[in-house]
Steps between C-alpha positions, in 0.01 A plus 500: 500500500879561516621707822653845318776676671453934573724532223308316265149680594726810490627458159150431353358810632800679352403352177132621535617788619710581213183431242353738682711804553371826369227337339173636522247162603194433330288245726592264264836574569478463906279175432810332339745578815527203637401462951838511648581226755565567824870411626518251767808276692595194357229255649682214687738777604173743637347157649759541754534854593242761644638781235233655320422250208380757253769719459311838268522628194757663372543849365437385121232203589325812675514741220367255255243349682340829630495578056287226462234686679211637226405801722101408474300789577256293745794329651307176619827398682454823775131373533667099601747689801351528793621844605512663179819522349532705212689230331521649125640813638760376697621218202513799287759661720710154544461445073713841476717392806361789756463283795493758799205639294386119507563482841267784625231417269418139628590690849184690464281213578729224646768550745620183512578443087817271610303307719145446221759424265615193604218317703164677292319242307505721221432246214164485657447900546627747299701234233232329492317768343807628235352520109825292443366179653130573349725475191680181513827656637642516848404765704706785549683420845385758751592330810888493372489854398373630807747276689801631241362853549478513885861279532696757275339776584648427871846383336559816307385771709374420874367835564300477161294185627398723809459848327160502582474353813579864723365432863260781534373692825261234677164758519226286469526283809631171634400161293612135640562232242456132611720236300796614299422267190414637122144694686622686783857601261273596237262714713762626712641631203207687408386693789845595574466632167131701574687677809433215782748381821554164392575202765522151354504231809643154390496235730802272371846666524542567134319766260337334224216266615424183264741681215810381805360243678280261164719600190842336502819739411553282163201687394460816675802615744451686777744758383280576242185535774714716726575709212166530414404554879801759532278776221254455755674634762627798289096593453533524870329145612577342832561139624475329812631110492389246787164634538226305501163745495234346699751321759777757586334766327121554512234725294457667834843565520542608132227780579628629801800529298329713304499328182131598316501196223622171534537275186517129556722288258601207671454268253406102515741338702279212635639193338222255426570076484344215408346339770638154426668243698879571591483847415645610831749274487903653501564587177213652377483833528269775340678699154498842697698314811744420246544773316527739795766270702694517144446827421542723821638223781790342278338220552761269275751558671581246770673792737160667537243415777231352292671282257281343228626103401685422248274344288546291224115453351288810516182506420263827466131488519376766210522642171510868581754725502577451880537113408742609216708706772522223751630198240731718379643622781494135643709408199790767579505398858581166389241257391582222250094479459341775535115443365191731414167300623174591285191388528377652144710530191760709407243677280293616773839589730477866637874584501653718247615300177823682529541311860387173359764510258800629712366217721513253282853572311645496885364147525197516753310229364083552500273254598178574359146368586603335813376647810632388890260315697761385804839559638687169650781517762800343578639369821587875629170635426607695194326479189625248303231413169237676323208302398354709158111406343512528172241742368353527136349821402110531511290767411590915562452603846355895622820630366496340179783275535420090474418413825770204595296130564652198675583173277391224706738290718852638328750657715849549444748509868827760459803511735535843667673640765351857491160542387386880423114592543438832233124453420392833616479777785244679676497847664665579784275464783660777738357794383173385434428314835652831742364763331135576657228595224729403231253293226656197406374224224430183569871397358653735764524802220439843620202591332551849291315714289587633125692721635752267722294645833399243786257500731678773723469798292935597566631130395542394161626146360699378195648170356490160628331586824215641275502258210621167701793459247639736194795594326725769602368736210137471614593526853711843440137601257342436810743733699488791208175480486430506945729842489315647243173422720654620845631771401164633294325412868727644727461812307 
């Protein structure tokens, strides 16, 4: 498919627009609009840059998309979003151009709409449950319009996008957040909201959690999470960088502090390997290593005190999202080869389709049903080859997915110079192993109850240190849904 320029996209959403104009729409009518595409940089161009690849709607793509929207009664796309957004209501407002009414609609449930709408898998929540796509159409595109919504509601009024978010007197009491990813935002958010003193402790230097350190700026910049962060601190929540709770700071400490609830989102920052030979050789390094050294150390540049190599052949271990992140960063730093590693097909890949094709049209190339079984070195000791199994796809595993099966005595050996391990995380062990009386799961989870409660009646838990790995919609559900809970038992 043909790369088409802003103008182009532009001018056929003036067209649509146009058909449209004081025309009352049957759902006939709206089924006939056409999904508009989202803009995005030129992609040999974006290959090499760290700008934001998708560059949002535009006034008129907005307008008409948000009219193909057939106003169900049941709405089956609010019961696909995690944290309830009502999602007719606020397309309504965008079809008639009333975006600061948008705006504080999705704002009812979701704080963070500029955020969800670029890194929520929502063609497999609330898309995935539009009446468009049960017809044979595309889906309306929710994930843009929240994005266009939250972006230009910022652009065209900045004290619209934070009408709402008034600090008010703290009455209720003191309330420590642990971990300053999607969670702790989203429940910080929330009890500031039900009257609480809100104190979120992050133990990197930067606000944000996994949403700095694991997403690349090409798809979510930070200026974008410190605006996001920045309503927060207008509802009156706190933050406290370079504090690690359970070494500098302990529970003990947070009590005599005189906080009276703690909630614990620290996410899964454990990065797990392989366990094969040469894996701890130079040069192989886990996907969240990476990632962070890019992301928050400046890492590629040479001037900075942990330099990454300039490699040449890259190769990430993974099909997630996390995977998709890596390679493609990897390629704007520089690699001439810069390969995705898969031990199933690209069927059964996890990552969004929209990052498999932005992948692909930058020129990562995907090497499917192969899966590493040994790293070689060369006369430095740095990781020099990749020996890959080819694998064949047997029969579906616990999760449903074909379960991937060895094919006897073929192996294929790659060059590679840099060799990036992103086949999962586990929770972050601090909490859980310093915290006495805290239940924790045999995967290193803190073990809650319905209501996000642990163990110790004034701690609650959310997200990845909960679930052992999520999304950033699920993990701010989690956060929504621990405020609600604290707050009903601290009352």
């Amino acid at each position: 498919m043909a790369h088409k320029t802003l103008e182009e996209l532009n001018q056929i959403a003036k067209d649509e627009l146009a058909k449209i104009e004081g025309k009352t729409l049957s759902p006939k009518d709206r089924m006939a609009i056409p999904q508009q595409e989202m803009p995005t940089g030129e992609p040999l161009a974006r290959a090499r840059s760290m700008g934001e690849v998708a560059t949002g709607y535009t006034v008129e793509q907005a307008i008409v998309e948000a009219n193909r929207c057939l106003q169900c009664k049941n709405a089956p796309c609010v019961n696909g979003c995690p944290v309830s957004v009502p999602i007719p209501s606020f397309l309504a407002e965008v079809a008639k151009g009333e975006f600061k009414k948008a705006v504080d609609i999705i704002k009812s449930t979701n704080l963070l709409p500029a955020i969800c709408g670029r890194v929520c898998p929502q063609e497999k929540q609330c898309e995935a449950q539009c009446i468009h796509l049960k017809m044979g159409h595309d889906p309306v595109a929710i994930g843009y319009l929240e994005r266009f919504v939250a972006d230009n509601a910022y652009k065209l009024s900045q004290s619209a996008l934070v009408s709402d978010n008034i600090s008010k007197p703290s009455t209720r009491g003191k309330i420590a957040v642990v971990g300053s990813g999607p969670a702790g935002l989203a429940f910080a958010g929330d009890m500031a909201k039900y009257g609480y003193e809100v104190v979120v402790f992050e133990a990197l230097h930067e606000i944000g959690g996994v949403l700095k350190y694991g997403i690349p700026e090409f798809r979510l910049p930070n200026s974008v999470v410190d605006r996001e962060i920045e309503g927060l601190r207008r509802l009156g929540v706190k933050f406290q960088c370079d504090t690690i709770v359970g070494k500098t700071l302990t529970m003990s400490d947070l009590q005599s502090e005189g906080f009276i609830g703690v909630f614990v989102g620290s996410g899964a920052g454990l990065p797990r390997f392989m366990g094969i030979p040469g894996e701890n050789l130079n040069g192989v390094l886990s996907c969240n290593e990476y990632l962070t050294r890019v992301n928050l150390m400046g890492a590629s540049q040479a001037i900075n005190d942990t330099p990454l190599l300039n490699a040449k052949n890259v190769m990430v271990v993974g099909g997630g999202n996390t995977a998709m992140d890596a390679v493609r960063t990897a390629k704007r730093l520089g690699a001439e080869r810069a390969m995705i590693v898969y031990r199933r097909s690209e069927e059964e890949m996890p990552a969004r389709l929209e990052e498999v094709r932005h992948a692909k049209e930058e020129g990562i190339e995907f090497i499917c049903l192969h899966n590493p079984i040994a790293y070689h070195a060369d006369e430095q000791g740095r990781v020099s080859e990749a020996v890959l199994q080819v694998m064949t796809l047997g029969e579906p595993d616990e999760s449903g997915r074909r379960s991937p099966v060895e094919v006897a005595g073929q192996t294929v050996t790659l060059p590679v110079d840099l060799v990036i391990v992103s086949v999962g995380v586990s929770p972050n062990p601090l909490i859980p192993s310093t915290v006495d009386g805290l239940e924790i799961s045999k995967k290193g989870t803190i073990v809650i109850n319905d209501q996000m409660q642990s163990s110790i009646p004034t701690l609650f838990a959310g997200g990845d240190i909960v679930r052992g790995g999520a999304t950033v919609i699920l993990a701010m559900s989690d956060g929504r849904k621990a405020a609600k809970s604290m707050h009903e038992y601290l009352s």
